[in-house]
Jmol script that loads the backbone (N, CA, C; Angstrom):
load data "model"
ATOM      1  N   UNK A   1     107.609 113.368 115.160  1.00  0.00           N
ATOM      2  CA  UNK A   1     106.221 113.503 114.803  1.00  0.00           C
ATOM      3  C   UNK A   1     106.014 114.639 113.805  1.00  0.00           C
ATOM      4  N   UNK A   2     106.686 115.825 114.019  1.00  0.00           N
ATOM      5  CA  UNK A   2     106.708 116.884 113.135  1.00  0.00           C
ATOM      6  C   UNK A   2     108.064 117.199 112.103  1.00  0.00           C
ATOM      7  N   UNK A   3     108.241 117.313 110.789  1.00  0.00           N
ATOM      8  CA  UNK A   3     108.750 117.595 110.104  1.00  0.00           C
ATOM      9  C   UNK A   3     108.784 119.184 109.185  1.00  0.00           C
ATOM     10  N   UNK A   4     109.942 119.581 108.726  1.00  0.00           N
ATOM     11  CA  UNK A   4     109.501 120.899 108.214  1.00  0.00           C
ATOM     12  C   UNK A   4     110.092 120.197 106.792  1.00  0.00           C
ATOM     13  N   UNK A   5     108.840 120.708 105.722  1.00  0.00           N
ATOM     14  CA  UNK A   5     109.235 120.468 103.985  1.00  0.00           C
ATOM     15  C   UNK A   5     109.440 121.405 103.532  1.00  0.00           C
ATOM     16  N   UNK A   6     110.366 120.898 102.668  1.00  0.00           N
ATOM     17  CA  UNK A   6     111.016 122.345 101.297  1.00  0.00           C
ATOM     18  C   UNK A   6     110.118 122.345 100.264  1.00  0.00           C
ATOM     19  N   UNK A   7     110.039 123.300  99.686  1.00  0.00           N
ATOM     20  CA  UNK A   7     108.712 124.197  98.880  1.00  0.00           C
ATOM     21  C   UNK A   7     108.390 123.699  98.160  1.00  0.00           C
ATOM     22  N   UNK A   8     109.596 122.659  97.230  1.00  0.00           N
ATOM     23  CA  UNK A   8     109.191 122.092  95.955  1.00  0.00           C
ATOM     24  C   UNK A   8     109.210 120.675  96.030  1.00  0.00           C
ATOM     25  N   UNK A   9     109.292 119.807  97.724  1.00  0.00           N
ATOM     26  CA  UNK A   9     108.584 119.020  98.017  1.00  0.00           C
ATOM     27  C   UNK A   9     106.702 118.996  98.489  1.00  0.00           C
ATOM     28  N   UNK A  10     106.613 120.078  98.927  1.00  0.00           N
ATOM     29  CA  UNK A  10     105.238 120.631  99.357  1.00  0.00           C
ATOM     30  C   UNK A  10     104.610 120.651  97.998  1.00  0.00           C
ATOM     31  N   UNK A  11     104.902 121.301  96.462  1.00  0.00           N
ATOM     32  CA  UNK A  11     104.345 121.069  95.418  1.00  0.00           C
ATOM     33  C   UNK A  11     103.988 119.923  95.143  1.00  0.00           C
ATOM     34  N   UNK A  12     105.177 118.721  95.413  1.00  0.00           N
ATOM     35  CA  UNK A  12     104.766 117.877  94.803  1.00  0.00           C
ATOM     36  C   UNK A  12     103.794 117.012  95.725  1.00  0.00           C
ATOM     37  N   UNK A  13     103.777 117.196  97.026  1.00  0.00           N
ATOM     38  CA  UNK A  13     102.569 116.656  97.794  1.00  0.00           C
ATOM     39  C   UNK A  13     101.024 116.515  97.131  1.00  0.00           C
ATOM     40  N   UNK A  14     101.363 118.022  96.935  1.00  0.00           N
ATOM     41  CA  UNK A  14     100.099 118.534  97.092  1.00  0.00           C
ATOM     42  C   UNK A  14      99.158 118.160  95.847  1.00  0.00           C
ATOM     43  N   UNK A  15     100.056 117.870  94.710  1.00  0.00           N
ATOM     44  CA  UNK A  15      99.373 116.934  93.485  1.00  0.00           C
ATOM     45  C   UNK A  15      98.873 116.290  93.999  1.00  0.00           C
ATOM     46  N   UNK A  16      99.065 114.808  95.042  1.00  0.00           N
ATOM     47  CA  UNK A  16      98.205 114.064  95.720  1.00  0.00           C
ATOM     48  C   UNK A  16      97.137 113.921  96.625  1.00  0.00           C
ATOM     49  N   UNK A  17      97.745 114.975  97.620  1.00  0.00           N
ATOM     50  CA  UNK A  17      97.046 115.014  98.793  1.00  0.00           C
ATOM     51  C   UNK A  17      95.362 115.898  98.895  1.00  0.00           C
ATOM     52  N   UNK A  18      94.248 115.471  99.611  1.00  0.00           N
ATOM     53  CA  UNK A  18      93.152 116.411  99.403  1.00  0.00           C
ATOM     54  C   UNK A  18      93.490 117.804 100.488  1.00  0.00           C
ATOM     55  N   UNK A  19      92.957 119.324  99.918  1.00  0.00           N
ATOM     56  CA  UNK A  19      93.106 119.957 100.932  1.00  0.00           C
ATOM     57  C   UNK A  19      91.888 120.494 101.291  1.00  0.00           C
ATOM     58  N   UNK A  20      92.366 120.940 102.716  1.00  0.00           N
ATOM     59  CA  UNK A  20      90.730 120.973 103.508  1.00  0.00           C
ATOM     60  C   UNK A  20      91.418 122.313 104.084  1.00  0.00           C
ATOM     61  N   UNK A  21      90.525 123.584 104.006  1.00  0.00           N
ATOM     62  CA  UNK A  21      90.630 124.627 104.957  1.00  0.00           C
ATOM     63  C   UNK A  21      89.748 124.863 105.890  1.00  0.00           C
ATOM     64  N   UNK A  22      90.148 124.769 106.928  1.00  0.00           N
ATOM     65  CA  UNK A  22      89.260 124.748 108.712  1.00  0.00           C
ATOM     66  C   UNK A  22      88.249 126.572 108.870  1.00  0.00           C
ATOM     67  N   UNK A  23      87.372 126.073 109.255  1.00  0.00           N
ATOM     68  CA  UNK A  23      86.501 128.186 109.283  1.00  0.00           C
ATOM     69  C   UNK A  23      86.332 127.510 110.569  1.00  0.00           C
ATOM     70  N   UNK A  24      87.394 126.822 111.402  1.00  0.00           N
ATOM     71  CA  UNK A  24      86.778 127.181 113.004  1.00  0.00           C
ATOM     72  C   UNK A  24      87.685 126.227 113.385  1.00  0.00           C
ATOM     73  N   UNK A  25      88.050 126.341 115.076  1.00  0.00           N
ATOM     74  CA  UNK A  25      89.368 125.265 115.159  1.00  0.00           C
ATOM     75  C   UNK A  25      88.156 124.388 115.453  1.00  0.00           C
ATOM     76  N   UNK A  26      89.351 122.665 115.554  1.00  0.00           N
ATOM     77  CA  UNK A  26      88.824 121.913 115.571  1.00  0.00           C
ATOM     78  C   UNK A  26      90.163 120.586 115.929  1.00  0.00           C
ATOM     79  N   UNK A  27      89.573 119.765 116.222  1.00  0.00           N
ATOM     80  CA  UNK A  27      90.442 118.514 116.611  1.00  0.00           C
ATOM     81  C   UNK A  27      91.192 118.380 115.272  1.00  0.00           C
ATOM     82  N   UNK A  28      92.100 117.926 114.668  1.00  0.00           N
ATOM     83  CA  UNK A  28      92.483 117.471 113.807  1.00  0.00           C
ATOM     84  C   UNK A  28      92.818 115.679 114.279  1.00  0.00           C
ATOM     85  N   UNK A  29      93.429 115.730 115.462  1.00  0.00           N
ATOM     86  CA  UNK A  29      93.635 113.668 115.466  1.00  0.00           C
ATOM     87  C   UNK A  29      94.075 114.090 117.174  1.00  0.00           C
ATOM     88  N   UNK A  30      93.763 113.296 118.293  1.00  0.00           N
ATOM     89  CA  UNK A  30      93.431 112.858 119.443  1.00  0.00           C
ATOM     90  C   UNK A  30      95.038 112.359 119.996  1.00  0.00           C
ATOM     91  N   UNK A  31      95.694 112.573 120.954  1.00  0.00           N
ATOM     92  CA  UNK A  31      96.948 111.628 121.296  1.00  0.00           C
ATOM     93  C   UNK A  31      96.378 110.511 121.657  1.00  0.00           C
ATOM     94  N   UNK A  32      97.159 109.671 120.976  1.00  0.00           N
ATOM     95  CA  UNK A  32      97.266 108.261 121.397  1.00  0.00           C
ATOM     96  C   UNK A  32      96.583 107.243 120.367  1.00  0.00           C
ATOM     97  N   UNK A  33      96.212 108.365 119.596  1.00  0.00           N
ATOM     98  CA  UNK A  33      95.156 107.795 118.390  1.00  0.00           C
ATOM     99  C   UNK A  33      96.069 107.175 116.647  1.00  0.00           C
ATOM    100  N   UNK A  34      95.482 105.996 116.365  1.00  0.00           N
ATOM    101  CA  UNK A  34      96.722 105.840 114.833  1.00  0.00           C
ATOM    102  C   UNK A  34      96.022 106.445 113.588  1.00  0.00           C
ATOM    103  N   UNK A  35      97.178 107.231 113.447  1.00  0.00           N
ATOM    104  CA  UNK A  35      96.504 108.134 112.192  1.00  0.00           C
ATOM    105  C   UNK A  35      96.171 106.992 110.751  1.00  0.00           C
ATOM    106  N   UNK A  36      95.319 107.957 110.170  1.00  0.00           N
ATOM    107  CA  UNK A  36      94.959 106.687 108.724  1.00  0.00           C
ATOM    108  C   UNK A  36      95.474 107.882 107.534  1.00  0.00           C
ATOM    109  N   UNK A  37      95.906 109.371 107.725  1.00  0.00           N
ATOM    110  CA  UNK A  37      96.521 109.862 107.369  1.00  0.00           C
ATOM    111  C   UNK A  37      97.866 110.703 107.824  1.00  0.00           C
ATOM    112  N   UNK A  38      98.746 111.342 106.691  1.00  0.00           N
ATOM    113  CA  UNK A  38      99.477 112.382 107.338  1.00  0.00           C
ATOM    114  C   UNK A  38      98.691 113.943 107.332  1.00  0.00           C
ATOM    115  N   UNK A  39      99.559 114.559 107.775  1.00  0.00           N
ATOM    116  CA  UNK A  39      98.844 116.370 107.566  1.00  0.00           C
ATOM    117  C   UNK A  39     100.021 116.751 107.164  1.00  0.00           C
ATOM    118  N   UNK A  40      99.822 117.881 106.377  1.00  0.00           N
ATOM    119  CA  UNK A  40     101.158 118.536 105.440  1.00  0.00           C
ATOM    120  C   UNK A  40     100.564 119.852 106.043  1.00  0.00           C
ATOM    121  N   UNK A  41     100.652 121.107 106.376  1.00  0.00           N
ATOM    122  CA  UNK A  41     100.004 122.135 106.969  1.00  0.00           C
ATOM    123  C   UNK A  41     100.700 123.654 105.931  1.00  0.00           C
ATOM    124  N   UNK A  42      99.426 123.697 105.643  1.00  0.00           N
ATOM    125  CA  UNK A  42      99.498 124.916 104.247  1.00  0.00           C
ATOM    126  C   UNK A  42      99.838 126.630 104.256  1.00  0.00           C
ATOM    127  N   UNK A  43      98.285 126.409 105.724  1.00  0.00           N
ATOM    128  CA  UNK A  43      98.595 127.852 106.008  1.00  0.00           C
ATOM    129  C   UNK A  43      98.162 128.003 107.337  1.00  0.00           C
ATOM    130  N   UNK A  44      98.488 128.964 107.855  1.00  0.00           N
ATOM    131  CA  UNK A  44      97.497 128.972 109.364  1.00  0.00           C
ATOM    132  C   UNK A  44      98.496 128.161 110.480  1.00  0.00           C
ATOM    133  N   UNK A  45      97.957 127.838 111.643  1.00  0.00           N
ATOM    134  CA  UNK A  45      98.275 127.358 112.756  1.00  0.00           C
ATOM    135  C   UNK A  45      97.992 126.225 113.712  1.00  0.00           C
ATOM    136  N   UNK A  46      98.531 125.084 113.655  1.00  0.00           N
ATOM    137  CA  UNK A  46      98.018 123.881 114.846  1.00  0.00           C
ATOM    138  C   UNK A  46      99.012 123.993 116.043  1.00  0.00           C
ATOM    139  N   UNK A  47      98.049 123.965 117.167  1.00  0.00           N
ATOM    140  CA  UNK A  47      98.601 123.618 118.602  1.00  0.00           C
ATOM    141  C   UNK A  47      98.603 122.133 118.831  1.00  0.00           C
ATOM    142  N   UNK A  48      99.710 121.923 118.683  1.00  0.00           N
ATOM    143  CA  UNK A  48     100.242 120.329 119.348  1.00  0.00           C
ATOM    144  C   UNK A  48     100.328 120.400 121.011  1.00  0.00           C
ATOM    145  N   UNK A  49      99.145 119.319 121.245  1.00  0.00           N
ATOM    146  CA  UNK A  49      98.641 119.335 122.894  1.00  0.00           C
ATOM    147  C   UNK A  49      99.377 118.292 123.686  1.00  0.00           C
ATOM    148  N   UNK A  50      99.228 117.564 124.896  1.00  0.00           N
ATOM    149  CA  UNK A  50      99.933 116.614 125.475  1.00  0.00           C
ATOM    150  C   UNK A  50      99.057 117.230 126.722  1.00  0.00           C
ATOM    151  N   UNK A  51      98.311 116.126 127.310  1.00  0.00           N
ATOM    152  CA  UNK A  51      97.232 116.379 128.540  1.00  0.00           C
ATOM    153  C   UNK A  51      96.757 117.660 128.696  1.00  0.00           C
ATOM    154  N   UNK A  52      96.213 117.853 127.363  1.00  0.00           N
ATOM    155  CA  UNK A  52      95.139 118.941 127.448  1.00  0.00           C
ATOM    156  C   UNK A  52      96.113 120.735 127.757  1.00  0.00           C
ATOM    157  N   UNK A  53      97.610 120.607 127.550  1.00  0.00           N
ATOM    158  CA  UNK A  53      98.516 121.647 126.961  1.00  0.00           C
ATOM    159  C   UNK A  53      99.184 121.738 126.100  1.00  0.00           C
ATOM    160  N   UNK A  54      99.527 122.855 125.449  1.00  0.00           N
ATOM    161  CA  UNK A  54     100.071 123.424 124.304  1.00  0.00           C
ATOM    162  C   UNK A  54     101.432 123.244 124.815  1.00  0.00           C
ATOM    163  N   UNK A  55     101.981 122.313 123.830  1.00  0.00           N
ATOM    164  CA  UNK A  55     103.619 121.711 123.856  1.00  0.00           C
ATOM    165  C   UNK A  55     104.393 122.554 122.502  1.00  0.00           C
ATOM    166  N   UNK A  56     103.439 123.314 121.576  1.00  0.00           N
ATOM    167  CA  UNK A  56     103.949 123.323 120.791  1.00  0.00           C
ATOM    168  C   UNK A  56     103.135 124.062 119.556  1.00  0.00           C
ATOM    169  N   UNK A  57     103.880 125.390 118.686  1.00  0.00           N
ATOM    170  CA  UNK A  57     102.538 125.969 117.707  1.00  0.00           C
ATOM    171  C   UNK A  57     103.039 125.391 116.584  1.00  0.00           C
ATOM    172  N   UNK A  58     102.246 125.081 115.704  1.00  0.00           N
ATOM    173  CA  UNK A  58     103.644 124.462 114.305  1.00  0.00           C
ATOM    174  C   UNK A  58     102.443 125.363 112.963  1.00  0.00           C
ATOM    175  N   UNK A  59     103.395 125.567 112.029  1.00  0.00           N
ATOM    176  CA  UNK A  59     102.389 126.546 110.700  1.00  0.00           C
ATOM    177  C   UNK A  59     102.922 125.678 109.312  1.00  0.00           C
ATOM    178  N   UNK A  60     102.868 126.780 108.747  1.00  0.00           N
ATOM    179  CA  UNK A  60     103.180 126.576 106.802  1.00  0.00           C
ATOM    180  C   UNK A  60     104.053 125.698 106.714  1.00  0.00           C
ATOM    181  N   UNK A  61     104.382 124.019 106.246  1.00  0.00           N
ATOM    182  CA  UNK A  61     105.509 123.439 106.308  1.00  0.00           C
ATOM    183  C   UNK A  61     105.697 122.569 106.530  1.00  0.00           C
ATOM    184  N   UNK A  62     104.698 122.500 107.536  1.00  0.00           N
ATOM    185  CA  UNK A  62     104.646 121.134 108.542  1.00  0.00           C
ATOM    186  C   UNK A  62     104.446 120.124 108.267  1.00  0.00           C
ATOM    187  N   UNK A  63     105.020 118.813 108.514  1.00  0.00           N
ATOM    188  CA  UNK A  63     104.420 117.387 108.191  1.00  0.00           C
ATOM    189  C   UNK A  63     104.028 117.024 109.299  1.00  0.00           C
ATOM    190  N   UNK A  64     102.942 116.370 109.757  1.00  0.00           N
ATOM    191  CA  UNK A  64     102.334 115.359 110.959  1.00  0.00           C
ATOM    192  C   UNK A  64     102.299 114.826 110.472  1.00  0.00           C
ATOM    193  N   UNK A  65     102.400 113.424 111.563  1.00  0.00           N
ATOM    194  CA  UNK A  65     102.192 111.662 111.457  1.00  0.00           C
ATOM    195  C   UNK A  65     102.575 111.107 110.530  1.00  0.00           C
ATOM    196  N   UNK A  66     103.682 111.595 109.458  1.00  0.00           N
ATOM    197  CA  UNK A  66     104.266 110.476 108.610  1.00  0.00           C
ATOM    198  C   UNK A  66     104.551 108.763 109.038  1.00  0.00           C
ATOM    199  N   UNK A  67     105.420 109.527 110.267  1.00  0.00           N
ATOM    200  CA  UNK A  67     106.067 108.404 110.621  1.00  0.00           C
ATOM    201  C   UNK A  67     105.034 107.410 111.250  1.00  0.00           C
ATOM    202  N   UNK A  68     104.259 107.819 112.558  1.00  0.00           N
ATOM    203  CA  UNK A  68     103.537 107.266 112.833  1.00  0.00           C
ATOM    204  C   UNK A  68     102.334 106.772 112.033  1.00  0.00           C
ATOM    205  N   UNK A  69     102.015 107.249 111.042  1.00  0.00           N
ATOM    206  CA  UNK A  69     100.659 106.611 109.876  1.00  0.00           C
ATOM    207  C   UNK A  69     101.954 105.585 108.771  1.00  0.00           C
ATOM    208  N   UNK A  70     103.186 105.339 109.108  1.00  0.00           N
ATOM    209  CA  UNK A  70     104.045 104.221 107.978  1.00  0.00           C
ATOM    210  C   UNK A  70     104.588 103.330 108.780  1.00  0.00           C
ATOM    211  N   UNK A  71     104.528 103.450 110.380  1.00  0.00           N
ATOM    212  CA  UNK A  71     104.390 102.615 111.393  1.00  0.00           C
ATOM    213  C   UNK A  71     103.028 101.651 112.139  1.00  0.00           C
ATOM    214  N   UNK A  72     102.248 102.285 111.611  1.00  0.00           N
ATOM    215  CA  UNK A  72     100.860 102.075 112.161  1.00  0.00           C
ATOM    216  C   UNK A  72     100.824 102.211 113.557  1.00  0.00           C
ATOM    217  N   UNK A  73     101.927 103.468 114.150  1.00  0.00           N
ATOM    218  CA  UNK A  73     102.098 103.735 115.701  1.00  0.00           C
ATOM    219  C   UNK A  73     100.738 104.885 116.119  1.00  0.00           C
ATOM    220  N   UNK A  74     100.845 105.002 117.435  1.00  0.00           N
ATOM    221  CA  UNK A  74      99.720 106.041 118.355  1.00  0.00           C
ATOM    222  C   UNK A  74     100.888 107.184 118.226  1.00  0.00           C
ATOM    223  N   UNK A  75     100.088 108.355 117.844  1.00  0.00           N
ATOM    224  CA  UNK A  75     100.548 109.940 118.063  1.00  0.00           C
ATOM    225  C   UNK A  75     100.843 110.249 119.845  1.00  0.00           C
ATOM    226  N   UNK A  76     102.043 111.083 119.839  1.00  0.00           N
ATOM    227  CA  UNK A  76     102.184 110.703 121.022  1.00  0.00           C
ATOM    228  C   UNK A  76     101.242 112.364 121.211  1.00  0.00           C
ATOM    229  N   UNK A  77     101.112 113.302 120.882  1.00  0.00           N
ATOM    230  CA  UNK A  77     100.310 114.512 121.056  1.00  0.00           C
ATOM    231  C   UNK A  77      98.939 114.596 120.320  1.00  0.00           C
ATOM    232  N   UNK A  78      98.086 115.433 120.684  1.00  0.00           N
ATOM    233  CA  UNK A  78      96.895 115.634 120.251  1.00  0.00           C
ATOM    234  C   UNK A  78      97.227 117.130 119.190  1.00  0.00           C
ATOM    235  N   UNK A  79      96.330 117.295 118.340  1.00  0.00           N
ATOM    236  CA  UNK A  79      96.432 118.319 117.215  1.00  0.00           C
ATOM    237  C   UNK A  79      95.527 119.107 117.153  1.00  0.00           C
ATOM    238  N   UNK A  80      95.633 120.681 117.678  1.00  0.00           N
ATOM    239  CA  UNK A  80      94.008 121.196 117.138  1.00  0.00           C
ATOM    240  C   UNK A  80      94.571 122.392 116.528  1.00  0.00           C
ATOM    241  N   UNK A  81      93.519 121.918 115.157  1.00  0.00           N
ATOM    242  CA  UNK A  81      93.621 123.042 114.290  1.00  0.00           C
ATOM    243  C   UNK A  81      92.868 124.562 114.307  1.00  0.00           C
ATOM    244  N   UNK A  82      93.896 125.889 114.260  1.00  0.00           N
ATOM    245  CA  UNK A  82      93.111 126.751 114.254  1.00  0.00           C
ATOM    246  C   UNK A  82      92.221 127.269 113.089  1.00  0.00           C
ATOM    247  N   UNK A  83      91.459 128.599 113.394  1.00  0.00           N
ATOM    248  CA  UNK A  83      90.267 128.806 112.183  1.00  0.00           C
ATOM    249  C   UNK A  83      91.152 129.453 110.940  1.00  0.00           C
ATOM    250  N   UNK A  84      90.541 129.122 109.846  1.00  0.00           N
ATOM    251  CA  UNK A  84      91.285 130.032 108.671  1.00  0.00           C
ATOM    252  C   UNK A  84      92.828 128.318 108.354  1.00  0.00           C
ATOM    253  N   UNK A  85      93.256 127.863 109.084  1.00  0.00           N
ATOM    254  CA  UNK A  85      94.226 126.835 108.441  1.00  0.00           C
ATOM    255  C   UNK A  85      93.960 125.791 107.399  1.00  0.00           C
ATOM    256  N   UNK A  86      94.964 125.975 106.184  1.00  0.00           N
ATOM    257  CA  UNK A  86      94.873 124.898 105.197  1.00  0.00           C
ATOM    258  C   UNK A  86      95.534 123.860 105.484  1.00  0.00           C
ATOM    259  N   UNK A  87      95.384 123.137 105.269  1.00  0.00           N
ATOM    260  CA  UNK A  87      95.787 120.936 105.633  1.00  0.00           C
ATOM    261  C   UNK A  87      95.383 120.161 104.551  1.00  0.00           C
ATOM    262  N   UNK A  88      96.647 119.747 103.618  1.00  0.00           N
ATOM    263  CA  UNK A  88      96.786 118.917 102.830  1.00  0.00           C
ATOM    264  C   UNK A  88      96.922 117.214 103.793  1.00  0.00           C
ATOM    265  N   UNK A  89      95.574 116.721 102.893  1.00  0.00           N
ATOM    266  CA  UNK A  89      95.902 115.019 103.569  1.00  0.00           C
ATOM    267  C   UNK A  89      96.833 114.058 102.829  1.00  0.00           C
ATOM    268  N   UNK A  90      97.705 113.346 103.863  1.00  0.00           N
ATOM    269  CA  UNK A  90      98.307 112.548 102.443  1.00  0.00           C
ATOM    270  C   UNK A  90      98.082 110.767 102.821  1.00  0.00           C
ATOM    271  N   UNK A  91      97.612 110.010 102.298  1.00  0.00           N
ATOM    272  CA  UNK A  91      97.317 108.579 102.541  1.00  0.00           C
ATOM    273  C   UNK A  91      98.482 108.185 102.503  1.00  0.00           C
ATOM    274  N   UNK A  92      98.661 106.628 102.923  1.00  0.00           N
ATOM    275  CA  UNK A  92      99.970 106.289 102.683  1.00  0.00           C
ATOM    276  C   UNK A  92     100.489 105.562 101.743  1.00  0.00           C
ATOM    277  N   UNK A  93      98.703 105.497 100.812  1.00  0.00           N
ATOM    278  CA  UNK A  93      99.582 105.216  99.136  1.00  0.00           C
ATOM    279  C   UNK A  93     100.218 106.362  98.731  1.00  0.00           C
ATOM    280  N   UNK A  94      99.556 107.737  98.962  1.00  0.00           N
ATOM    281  CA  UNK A  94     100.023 108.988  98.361  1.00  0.00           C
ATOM    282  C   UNK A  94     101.780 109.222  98.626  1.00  0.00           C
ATOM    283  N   UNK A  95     101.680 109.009 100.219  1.00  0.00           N
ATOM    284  CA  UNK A  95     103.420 109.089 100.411  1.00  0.00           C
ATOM    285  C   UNK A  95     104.140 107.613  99.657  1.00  0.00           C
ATOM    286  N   UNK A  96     103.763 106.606  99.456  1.00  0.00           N
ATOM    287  CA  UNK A  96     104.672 105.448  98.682  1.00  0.00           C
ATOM    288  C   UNK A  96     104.480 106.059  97.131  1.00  0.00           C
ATOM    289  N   UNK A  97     103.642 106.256  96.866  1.00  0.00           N
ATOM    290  CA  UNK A  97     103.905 106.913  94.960  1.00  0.00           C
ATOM    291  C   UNK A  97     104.642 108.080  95.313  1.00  0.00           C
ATOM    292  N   UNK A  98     104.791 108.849  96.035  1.00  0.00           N
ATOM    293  CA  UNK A  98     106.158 109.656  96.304  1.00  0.00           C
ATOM    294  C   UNK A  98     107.007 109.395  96.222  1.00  0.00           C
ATOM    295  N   UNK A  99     107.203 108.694  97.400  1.00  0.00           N
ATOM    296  CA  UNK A  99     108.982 107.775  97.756  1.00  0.00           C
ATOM    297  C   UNK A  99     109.141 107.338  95.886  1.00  0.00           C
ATOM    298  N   UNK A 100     108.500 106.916  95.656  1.00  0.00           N
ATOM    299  CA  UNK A 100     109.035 106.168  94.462  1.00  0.00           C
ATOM    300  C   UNK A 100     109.370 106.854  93.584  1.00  0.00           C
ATOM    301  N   UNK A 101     108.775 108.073  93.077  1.00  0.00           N
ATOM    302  CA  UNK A 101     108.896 109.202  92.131  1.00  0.00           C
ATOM    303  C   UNK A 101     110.579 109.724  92.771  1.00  0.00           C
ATOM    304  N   UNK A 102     110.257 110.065  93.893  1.00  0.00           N
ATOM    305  CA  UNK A 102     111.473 111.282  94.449  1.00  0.00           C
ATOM    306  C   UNK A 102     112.031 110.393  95.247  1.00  0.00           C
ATOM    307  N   UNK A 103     113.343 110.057  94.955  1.00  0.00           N
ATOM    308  CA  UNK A 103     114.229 109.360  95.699  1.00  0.00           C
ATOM    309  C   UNK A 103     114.846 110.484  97.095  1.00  0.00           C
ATOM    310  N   UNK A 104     115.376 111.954  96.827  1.00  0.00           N
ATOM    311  CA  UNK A 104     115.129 112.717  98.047  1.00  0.00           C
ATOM    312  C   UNK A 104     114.197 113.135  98.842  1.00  0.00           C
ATOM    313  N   UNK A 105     113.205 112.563  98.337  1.00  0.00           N
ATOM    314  CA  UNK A 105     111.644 112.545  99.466  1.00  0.00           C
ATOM    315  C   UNK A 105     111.842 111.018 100.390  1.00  0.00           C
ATOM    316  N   UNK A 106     112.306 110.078  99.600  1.00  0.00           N
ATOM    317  CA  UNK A 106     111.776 109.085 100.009  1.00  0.00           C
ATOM    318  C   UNK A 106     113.707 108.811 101.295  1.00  0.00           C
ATOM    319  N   UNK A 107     114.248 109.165 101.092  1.00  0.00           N
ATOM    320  CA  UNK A 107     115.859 109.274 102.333  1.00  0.00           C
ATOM    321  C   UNK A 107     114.948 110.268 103.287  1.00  0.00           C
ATOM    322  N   UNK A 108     114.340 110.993 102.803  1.00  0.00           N
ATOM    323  CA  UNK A 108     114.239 112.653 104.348  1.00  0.00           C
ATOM    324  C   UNK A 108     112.991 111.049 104.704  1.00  0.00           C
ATOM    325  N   UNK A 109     111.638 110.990 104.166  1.00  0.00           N
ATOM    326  CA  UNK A 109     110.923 109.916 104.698  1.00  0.00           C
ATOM    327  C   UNK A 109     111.475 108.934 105.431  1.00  0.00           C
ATOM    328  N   UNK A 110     112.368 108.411 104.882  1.00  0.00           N
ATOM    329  CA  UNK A 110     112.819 107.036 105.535  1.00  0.00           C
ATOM    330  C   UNK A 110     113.681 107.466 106.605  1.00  0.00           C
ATOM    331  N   UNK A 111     114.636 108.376 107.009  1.00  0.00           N
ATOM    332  CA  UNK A 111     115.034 108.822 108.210  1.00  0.00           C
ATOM    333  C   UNK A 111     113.993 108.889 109.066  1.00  0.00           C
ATOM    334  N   UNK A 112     112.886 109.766 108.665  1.00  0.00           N
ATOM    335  CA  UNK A 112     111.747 110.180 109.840  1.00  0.00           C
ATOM    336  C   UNK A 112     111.571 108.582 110.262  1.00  0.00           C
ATOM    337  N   UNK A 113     110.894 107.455 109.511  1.00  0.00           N
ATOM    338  CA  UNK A 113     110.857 105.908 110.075  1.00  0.00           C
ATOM    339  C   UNK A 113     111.966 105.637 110.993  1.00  0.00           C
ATOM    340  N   UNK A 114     113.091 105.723 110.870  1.00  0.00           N
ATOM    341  CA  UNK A 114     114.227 105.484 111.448  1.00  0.00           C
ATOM    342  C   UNK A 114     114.687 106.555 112.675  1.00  0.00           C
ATOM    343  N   UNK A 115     114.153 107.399 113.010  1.00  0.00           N
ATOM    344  CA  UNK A 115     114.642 108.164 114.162  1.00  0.00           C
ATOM    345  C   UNK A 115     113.806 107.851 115.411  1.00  0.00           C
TER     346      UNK A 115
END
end "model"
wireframe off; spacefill off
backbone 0.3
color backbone group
């Protein structure tokens, strides 16, 4: 569900993706719910939940729901974002005009499908 990106894959995200910075936490996506995007995570901090506990802090780096938003699968954790965090969105045209540009985006991608 979570991935960590290298810097000058995160550049090239971020040409695509919209970014949104949070001034207060907030849900970012529900477990069990199918994402209609990914989250690329800029700055700041999300707690990855599982029945209403913290399984997990993830920061600067992060990919959510690739896999599950190129599966059309349910997140198996809930996401809440803290205050002050940046979150690049990426659609899943945004990640296919990737894959296609960057053939080493699109092997690390296609493993995440495959694991």
């Amino acid at each position: 569900m979570v991935t960590s990106i290298e810097e000058q894959i995160i550049d090239k995200l971020l040409r695509r993706g919209e970014r949104i910075t949070y001034s207060a936490t907030s849900n970012l996506f529900y477990e069990g719910q199918i994402p209609v995007v990914a989250y690329l995570i800029l700055s700041g901090n999300v707690h990855l939940t599982k029945n209403k506990k913290i399984k997990s802090t993830i920061g600067p780096g992060s990919l959510i729901g690739v896999k599950e938003l190129m599966k059309n699968d349910a997140v198996e954790f809930s996401a809440v974002i803290m205050p002050e965090t940046e979150v690049c969105f990426l659609s899943r045209s945004d990640i296919f005009d990737i894959m296609e540009e960057r053939s080493d985006l699109s092997e690390h991608i296609n493993q995440l499908l495959t694991a």
